[in-house]
ZAMARGU-4260 file (C-alpha; in steps of 0.2 Angstrom, whole numbers, plus 5000, padded with zeros to 4 digits):
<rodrens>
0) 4942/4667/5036 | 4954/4677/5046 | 4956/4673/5066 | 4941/4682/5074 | 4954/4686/5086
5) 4966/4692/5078 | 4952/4705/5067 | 4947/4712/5087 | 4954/4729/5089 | 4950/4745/5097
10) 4959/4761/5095 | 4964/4767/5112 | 4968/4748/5119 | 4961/4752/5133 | 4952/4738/5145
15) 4937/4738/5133 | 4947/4728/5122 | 4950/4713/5132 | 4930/4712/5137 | 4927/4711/5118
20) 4940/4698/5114 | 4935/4687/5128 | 4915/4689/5120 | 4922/4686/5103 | 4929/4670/5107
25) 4913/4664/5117 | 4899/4669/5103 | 4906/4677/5089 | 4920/4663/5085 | 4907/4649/5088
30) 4898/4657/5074 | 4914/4660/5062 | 4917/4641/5065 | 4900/4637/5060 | 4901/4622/5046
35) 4891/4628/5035 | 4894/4648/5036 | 4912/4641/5036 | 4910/4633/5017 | 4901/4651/5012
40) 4914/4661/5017 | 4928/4653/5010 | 4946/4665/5009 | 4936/4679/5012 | 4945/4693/5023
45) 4932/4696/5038 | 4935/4709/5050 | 4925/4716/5065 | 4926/4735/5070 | 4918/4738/5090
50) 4913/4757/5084 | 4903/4750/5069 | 4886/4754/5073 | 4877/4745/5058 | 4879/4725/5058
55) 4891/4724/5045 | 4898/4734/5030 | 4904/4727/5014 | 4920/4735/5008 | 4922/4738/4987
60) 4937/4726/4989 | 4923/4711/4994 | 4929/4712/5014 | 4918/4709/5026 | 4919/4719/5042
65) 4909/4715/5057 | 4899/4729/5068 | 4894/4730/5088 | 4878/4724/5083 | 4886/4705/5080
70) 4891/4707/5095 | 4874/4699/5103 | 4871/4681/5105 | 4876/4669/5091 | 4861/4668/5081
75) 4861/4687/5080 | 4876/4686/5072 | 4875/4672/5063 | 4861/4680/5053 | 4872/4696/5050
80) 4884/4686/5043 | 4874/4676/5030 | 4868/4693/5026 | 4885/4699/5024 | 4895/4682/5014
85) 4879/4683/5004 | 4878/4703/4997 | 4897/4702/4994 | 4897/4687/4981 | 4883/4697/4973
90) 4892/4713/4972 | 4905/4703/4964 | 4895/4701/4948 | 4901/4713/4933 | 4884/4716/4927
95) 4873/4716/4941 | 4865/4733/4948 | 4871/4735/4968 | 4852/4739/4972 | 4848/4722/4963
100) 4863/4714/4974 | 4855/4722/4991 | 4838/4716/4989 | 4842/4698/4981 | 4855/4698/4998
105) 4841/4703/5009 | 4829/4689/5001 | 4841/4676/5006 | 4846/4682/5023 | 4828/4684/5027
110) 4826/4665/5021 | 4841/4659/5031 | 4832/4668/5047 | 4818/4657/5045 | 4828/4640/5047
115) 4839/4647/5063 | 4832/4652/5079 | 4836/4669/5081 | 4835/4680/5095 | 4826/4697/5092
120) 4842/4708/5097 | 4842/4708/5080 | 4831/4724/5081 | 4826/4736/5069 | 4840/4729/5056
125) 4830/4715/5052 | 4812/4724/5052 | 4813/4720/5035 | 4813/4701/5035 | 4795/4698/5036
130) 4794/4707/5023 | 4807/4700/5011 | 4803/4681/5016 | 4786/4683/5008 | 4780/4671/4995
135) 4780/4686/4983 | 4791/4700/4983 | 4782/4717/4995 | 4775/4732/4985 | 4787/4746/4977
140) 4783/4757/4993 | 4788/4742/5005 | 4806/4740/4994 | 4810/4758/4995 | 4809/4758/5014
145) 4819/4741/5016 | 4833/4751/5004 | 4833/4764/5015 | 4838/4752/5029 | 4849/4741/5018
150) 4859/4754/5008 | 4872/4758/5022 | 4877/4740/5024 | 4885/4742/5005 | 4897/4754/4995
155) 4892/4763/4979 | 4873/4763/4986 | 4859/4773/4976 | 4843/4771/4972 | 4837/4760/4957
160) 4837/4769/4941 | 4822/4764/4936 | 4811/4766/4952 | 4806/4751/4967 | 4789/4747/4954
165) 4802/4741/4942 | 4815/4733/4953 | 4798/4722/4960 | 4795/4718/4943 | 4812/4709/4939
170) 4812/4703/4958 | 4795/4694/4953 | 4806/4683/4940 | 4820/4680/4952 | 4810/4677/4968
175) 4808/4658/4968 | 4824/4655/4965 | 4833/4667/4981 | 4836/4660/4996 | 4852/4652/5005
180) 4853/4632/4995 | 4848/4624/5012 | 4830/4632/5009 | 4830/4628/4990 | 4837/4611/4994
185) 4819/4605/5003 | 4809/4611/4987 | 4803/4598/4974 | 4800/4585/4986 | 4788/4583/4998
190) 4783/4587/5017 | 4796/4575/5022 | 4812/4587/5016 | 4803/4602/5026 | 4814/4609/5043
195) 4808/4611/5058 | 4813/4625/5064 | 4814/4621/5083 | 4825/4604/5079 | 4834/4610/5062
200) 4831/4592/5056 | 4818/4585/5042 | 4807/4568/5044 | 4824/4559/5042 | 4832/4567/5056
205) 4844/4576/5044 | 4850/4592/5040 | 4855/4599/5022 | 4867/4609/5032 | 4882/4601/5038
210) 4882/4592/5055 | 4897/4586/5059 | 4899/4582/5077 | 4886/4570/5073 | 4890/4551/5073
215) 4882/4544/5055 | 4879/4530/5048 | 4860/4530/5041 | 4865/4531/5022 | 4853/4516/5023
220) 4840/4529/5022 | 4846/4548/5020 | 4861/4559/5026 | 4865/4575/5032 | 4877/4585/5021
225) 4894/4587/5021 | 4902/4602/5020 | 4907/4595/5005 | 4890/4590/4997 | 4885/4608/5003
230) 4899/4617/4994 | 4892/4607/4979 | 4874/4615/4981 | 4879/4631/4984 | 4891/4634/4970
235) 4878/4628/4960 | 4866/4642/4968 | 4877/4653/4965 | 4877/4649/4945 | 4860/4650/4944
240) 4859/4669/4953 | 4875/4675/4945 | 4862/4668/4926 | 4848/4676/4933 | 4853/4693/4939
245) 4862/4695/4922 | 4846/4690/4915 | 4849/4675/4908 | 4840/4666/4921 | 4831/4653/4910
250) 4846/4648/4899 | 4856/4645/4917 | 4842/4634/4922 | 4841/4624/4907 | 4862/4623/4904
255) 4863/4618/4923 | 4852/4603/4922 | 4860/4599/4906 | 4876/4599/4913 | 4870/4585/4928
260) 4863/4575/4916 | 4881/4573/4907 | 4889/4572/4926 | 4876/4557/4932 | 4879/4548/4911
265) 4897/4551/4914 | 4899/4542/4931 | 4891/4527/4926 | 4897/4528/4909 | 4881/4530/4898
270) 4886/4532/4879 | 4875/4545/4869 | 4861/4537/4862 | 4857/4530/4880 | 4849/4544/4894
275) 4847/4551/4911 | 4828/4555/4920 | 4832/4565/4933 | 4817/4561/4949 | 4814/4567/4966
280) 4814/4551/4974 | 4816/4531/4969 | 4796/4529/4971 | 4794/4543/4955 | 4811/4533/4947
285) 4796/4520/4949 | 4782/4530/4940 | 4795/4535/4927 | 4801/4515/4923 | 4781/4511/4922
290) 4777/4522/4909 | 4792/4517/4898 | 4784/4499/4899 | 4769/4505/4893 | 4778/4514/4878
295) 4784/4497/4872 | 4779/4489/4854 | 4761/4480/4852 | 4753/4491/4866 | 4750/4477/4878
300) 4744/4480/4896 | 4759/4478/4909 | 4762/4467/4923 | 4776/4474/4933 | 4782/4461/4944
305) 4792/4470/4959 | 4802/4462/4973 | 4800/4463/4991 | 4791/4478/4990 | 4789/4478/5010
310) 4809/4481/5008 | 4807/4497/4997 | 4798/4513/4999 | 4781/4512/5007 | 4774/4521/4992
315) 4783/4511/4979 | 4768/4497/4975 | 4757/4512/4972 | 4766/4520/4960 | 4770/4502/4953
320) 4752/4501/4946 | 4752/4520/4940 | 4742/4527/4955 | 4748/4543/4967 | 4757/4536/4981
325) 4755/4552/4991 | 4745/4566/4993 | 4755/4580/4986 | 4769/4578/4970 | 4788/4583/4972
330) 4779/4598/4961 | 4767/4604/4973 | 4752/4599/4967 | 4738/4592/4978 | 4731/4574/4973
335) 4721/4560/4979 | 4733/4544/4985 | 4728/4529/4980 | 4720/4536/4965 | 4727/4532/4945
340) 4736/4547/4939 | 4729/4555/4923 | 4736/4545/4906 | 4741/4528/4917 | 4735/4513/4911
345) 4720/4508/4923 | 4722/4488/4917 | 4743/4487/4925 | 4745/4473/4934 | 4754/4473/4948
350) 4762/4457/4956 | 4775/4453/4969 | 4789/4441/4977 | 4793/4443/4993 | 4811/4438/5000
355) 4806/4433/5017 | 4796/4420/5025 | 4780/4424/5037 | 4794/4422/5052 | 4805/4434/5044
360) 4817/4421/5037 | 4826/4424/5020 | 4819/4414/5006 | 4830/4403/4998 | 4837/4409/4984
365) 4829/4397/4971 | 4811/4399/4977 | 4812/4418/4972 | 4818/4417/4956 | 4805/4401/4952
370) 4793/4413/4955 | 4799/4429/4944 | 4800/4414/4932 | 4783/4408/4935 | 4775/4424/4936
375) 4783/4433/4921 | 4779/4416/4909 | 4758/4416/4915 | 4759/4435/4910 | 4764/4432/4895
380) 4753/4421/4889 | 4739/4431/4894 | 4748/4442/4883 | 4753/4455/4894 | 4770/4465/4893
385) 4780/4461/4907 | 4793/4473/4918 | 4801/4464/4929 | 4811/4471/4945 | 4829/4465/4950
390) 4831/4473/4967 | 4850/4477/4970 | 4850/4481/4986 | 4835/4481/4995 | 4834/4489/5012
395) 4844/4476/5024 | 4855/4472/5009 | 4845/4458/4998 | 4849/4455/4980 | 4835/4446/4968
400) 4833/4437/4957 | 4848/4429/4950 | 4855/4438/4936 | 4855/4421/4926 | 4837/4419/4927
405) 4834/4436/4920 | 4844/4432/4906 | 4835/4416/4903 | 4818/4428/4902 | 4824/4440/4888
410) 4833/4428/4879 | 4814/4421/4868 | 4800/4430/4860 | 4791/4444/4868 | 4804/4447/4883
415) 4800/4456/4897 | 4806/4475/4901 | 4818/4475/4917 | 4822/4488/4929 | 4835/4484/4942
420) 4833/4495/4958 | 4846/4499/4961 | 4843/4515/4971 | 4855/4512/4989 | 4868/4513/4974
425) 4881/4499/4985 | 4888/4493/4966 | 4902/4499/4957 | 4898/4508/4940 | 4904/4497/4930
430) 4892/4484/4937 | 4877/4497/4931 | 4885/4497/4914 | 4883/4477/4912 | 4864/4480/4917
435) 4863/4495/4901 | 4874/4484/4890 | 4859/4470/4894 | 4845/4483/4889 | 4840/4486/4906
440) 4835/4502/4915 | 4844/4505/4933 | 4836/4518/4945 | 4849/4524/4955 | 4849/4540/4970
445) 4864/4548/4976 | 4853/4551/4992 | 4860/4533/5000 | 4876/4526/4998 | 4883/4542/4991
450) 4877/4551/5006 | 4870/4565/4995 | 4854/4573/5001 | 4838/4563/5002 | 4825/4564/4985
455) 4839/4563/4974 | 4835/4551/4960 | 4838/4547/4942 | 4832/4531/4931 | 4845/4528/4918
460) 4840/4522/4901 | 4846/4510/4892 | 4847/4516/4871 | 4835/4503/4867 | 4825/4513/4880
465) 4829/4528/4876 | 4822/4526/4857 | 4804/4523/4866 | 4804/4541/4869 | 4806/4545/4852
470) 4787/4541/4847 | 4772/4541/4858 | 4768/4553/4872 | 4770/4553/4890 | 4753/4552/4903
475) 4748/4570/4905 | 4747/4565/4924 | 4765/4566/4924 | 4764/4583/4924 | 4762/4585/4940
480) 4776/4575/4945 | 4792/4579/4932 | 4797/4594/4922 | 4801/4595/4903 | 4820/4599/4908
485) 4820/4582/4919 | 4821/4571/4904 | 4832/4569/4890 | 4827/4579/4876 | 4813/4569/4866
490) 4792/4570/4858 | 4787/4560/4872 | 4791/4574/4884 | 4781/4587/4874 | 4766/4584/4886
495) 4777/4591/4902 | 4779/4606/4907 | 4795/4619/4903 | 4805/4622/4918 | 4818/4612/4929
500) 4817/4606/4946 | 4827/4619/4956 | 4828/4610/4973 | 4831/4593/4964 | 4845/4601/4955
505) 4855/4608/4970 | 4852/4590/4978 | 4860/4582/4965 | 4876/4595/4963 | 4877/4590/4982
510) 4878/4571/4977 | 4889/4572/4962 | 4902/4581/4972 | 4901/4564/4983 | 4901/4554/4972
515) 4917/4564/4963 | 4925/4562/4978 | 4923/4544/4978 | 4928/4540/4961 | 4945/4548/4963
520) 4948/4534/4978 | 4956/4518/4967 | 4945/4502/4970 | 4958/4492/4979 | 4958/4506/4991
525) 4938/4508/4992 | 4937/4486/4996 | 4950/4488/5012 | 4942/4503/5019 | 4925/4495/5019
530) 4931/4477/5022 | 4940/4486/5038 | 4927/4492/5046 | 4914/4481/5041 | 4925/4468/5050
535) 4926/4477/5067 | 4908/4485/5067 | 4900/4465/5065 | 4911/4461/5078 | 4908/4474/5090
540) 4888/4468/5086 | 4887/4451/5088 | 4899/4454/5103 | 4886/4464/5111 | 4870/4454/5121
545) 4860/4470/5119 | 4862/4466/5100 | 4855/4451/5086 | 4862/4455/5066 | 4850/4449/5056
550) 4860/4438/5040 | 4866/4445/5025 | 4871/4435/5010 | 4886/4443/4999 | 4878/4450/4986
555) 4882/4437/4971 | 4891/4446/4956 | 4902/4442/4944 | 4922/4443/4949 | 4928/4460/4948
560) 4948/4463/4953 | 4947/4473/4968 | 4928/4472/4969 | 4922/4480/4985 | 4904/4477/4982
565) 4902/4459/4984 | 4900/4462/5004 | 4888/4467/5013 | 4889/4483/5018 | 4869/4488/5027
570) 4872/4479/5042 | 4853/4476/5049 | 4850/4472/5067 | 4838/4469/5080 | 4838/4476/5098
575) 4834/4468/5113 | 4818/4475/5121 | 4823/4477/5139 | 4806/4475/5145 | 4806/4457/5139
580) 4807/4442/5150 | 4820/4427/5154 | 4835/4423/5146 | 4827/4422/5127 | 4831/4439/5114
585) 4813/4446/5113 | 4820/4459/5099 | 4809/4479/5102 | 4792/4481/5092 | 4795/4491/5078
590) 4786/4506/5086 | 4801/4505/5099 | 4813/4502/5089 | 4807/4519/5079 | 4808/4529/5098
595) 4824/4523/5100 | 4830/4528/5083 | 4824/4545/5087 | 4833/4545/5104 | 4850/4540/5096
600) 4849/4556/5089 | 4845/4565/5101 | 4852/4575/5117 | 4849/4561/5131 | 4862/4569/5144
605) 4848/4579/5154 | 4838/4564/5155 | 4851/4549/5163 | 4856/4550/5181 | 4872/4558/5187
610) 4884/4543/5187 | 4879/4538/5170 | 4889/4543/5155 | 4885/4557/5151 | 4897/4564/5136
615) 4889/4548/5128 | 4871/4551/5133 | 4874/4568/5123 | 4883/4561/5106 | 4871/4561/5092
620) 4870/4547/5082 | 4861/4544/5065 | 4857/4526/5059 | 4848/4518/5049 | 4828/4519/5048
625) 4819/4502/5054 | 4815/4491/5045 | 4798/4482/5048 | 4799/4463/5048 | 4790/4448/5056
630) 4799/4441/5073 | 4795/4424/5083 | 4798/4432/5097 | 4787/4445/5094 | 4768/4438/5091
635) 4762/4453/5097 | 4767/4463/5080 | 4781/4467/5070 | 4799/4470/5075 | 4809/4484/5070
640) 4827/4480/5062 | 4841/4495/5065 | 4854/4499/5052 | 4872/4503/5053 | 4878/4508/5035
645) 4895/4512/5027 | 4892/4526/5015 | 4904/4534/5001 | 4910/4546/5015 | 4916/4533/5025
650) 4928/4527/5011 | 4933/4547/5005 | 4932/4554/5018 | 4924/4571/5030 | 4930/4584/5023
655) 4930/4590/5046 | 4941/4575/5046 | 4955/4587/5037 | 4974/4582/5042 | 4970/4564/5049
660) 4981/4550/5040 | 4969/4537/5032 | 4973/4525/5046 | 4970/4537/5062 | 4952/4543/5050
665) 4944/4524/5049 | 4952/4521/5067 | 4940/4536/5072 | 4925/4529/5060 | 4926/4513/5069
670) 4928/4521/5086 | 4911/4530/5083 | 4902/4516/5078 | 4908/4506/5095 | 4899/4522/5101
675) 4883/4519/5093 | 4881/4503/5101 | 4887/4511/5117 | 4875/4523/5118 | 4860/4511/5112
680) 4865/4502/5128 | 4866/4515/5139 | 4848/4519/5131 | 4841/4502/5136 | 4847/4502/5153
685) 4838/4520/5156 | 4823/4515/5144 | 4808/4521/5156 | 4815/4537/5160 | 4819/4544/5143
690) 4804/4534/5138 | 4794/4547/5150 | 4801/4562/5142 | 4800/4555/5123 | 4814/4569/5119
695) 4813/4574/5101 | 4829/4574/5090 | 4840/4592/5086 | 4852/4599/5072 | 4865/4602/5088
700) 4869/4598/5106 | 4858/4604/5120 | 4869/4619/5123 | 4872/4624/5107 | 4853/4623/5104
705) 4850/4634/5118 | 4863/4647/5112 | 4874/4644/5128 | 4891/4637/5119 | 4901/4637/5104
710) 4899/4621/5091 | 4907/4605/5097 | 4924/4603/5090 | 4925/4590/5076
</rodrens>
């Protein structure tokens, strides 16, 4: 974008220009430097003009000017110029009609209203939005009269050649699919991916916009984007609207979930007869690795044996057996949890192998796999099928069982199916294509160490696998919870329905352009980044009193030259709960340790006392979920275990962190980590009064939430 203050002008120079220069570089340059209107924009020439009376105008060259009207507080403007960025890509399209352009422009600026706070100066220029953020597109009278308010916001503008009744028609095919890909990004999930408007954050305490004054390090559970991962959804918005308005909406669709199929195979290097399920989440990667269990020769009922499953997502043992794990599907339909889906075996089996003691204390490693072993030889000789879990990582970093042991299993008659869960994705790709070459199935995200978008999934299939889809049929339950387009293409599928999952498919473009990122980055230089931080992050923990980290074993692989994924790199800790008594750590109950989660990312600075720090109090800081898990020291319940991660992004990169060598860039990753168990101090030592005020987490700073400053500077 052009400087905002250089684009000021006025014609007779008079003192008018310097009041509007100095309210352009309060509210309207806080806007331009927005992250994510940042990424939309691009090179493209913006301009404001003071005697412009509508909001903006689009030029025929694609400019964008600027009118008085954005002139009024930031989320005013901000508004006008998503309006704007978004009806000048589509005027841009050869074939599209520039009526078409204005009311596909108008769905999405409506859209992006709903997810900012926005103050009503808007007026009469957005009397439309109601209107146009409908589910379904308003009635041919109801477009005619939000034309005649759009029309003069755009050159070459008429009327549609065939009448509004017409234009709602093909609006009715395109309508699910308009909206700004922060929207679309929270479809095909489930309630947990929705925004709150008043935060700008989801259940994780993320944003699929970009955040990046924020302090992260929760790729142990779910990220904010990067305004890299978000150029990566919206360039793959923009290919599906450019398809549809052309009229080739349902061959885009199709040819853009084709095309992440072949980016996920060729980042882990699956050959052509093996394949790709694309799933919202690592719970329906479990659903989807059940049924191709069942699919196996002899038809025998399945005992799926899974590890630790108090380590993996709360719904994961339900949908281990073949039941709903929630109430409504990434699809949208309403079910009943707990109940067995529609086709699903009602005789699986479901066994399990925990990795911890009653106190909490890791198993050794010999008792686990005694059990996989034990259990997996009982099941068959009760001649059950068997599909045994290798959990690679699990939520605080745990590898099981041993890969020896596995090998051992499928080496006789009858062996068992195994799926490694491998969704936190801490493992170099070549160790995924050992497991494949083995003839096991990996579930993998680019939701955790990838720092994609949370409910991004995929199970990858092995070609003996993959040939199980060629007979038989999938459960007609699955309907509800996978389209047609989601799997490779095969009989089995026959029972889903046609379509793709939009939101799911703009997650994963925001992964894979993470995860590009990260494969350019040579191994050797992947092991010392992480290796230097790790070092100084365990450090500045076990340093602190405030602080216990729970043990991590190195995760046992085979030797890899330059590996960089046989260290740990969750590190889970305990926080002391300061209402505790004498000198022994009594770590916080896990409902605590989930308020002070919260509060790390939050706001704190209007809630400590003068003398404290507050710039600290302020930072927001993103860490890892807790993780609930036994404690001595705790026999009233359950203690909550924190998590500091190192995610893909810390090894290539923000792209905010532009212009810093590599050196002064980890310097700075490491600084905000010190920061992170700074502020959790801090936290502790004012416990009762934040605790008072339970202060909820935001997308922003206090001020900027209030609309009284500009963005903080990266």
């Amino acid at each position: 974008m052009d400087d905002p203050a250089a684009c000021a002008h006025s014609d007779d120079g008079n003192r008018d220009f310097h009041v509007l220069a100095e309210q352009l570089t309060q509210d309207l340059i806080s806007v331009l430097e927005r992250p994510d209107l940042r990424v939309i924009a691009g090179a493209r020439h913006i301009a404001l003009d003071s005697a412009l009376e509508t909001p903006f105008r689009v030029d025929a060259d694609g400019g964008v000017v600027l009118g008085a009207p954005c002139l009024a507080p930031p989320g005013v403007a901000s508004f006008f110029l998503r309006h704007a960025l978004e009806l000048a890509r589509l005027l841009e399209i050869a074939s599209v009609d520039p009526v078409l352009a204005g009311m596909c422009a108008a769905r999405t600026a409506a859209l992006f209203r709903t997810l900012d706070v926005v103050d009503e100066g808007a007026g009469g220029q957005a009397a439309w939005c109601a209107d146009m953020a409908g589910d379904v597109p308003p009635s041919a009278a109801c477009l005619g009269a939000v034309w005649a308010m759009l029309a003069p916001l755009q050159p070459s503008a008429g009327v549609p050649a065939d009448g509004f009744a017409a234009l709602r028609v093909r609006l009715t095919d395109l309508w699910p699919l308009l909206g700004p890909a922060e929207a679309l990004m929270a479809e095909g999930g489930d309630g947990r991916l929705a925004i709150d408007p008043a935060t700008g954050l989801n259940h994780y305490g993320c944003s699929h916009r970009p955040r990046p004054w924020a302090v992260t390090f929760a790729s142990s559970t779910a990220s904010s984007l990067s305004e890299r991962g978000f150029a990566g959804a919206e360039a793959a918005r923009l290919r599906l609207v450019t398809e549809c308005v052309a009229g080739r909406g349902d061959a885009g669709r199709t040819e853009l979930v084709r095309d992440l199929h072949a980016q996920i195979a060729a980042h882990f290097h699956l050959a052509d007869d093996e394949g790709v399920v694309l799933a919202p989440s690592g719970t329906d990667c479990e659903l989807d690795a059940l049924v191709l269990a069942a699919l196996a020769p002899g038809g025998h009922p399945v005992s799926n044996i899974l590890l630790a499953p108090e380590e993996t997502g709360s719904g994961v043992p339900l949908a281990a057996k073949g039941c709903h794990f929630a109430n409504d599907t990434a699809l949208g339909a309403q079910v009943e949890k707990g109940r067995l889906i529609d086709g699903f075996p009602a005789d699986t089996m479901l066994l399990s192998v925990p990795l911890r003691g009653s106190d909490g204390a890791l198993r050794p490693a010999g008792d686990v796999d005694r059990d996989c072993v034990l259990l997996a030889r009982h099941a068959r000789a009760a001649g059950r099928h068997v599909l045994l879990h290798r959990l690679d990582l699990s939520k605080t970093g745990l590898l099981a069982p041993g890969t020896a042991v596995l090998d051992g299993l499928t080496a006789g008659d009858n062996p068992p199916d195994i799926v490694v869960d491998a969704c936190q994705a801490r493992l170099d790709p070549c160790r995924v294509r050992d497991y494949l070459d083995r003839g096991w199935m990996v579930m993998v995200t680019g939701s955790k160490f990838f720092t994609g978008p949370p409910f991004c999934g995929a199970l990858l299939l092995p070609a003996r696998m993959a040939a199980r889809l060629g007979h038989g049929r999938l459960p007609a339950g699955l309907a509800q919870y996978s389209h047609r387009g989601a799997w490779p293409d095969c009989p089995a599928g026959r029972v889903l329905p046609a379509g793709e999952n939009i939101g799911l498919a703009l997650r994963w473009s925001a992964a894979l352009a993470e995860m590009t990122a990260l494969r350019a980055i040579p191994r050797a230089v992947v092991r010392d980044r992480l290796n230097r931080f790790l070092t100084a992050v365990e450090r500045a923990i076990d340093a602190s009193p405030d602080l216990a980290r729970l043990p991590a074993p190195s995760p046992a692989r085979p030797p890899l030259a330059d590996a960089w994924d046989d260290r740990p790199t969750i590190l889970s800790f305990f926080v002391r709960d300061p209402a505790g008594a004498g000198a022994s750590f009594v770590p916080l109950s896990l409902e605590d340790a989930r308020a002070l989660y919260r509060w790390l990312n939050t706001d704190l600075s209007r809630l400590v006392p003068p003398d404290a720090d507050r710039a600290l109090a302020s930072l927001l800081c993103h860490v890892g979920q807790p993780v609930p898990l036994p404690h001595d020291g705790r026999p009233d319940g359950l203690a909550g275990a924190l998590r500091l991660s190192a995610g893909a992004r810390l090894v290539s990169g923000e792209p905010s962190h532009d212009g810093l060598v590599p050196d002064r860039r980890m310097d700075r990753e490491i600084g905000d980590a010190l920061r992170v168990v700074a502020k959790i101090g801090l936290i502790l030592r004012h416990w009762p009064a934040i605790a008072r005020a339970d202060p909820v987490q935001t997308y922003a700073p206090h001020p900027v939430m209030d609309g009284d400053a500009p963005l903080p500077r990266c």
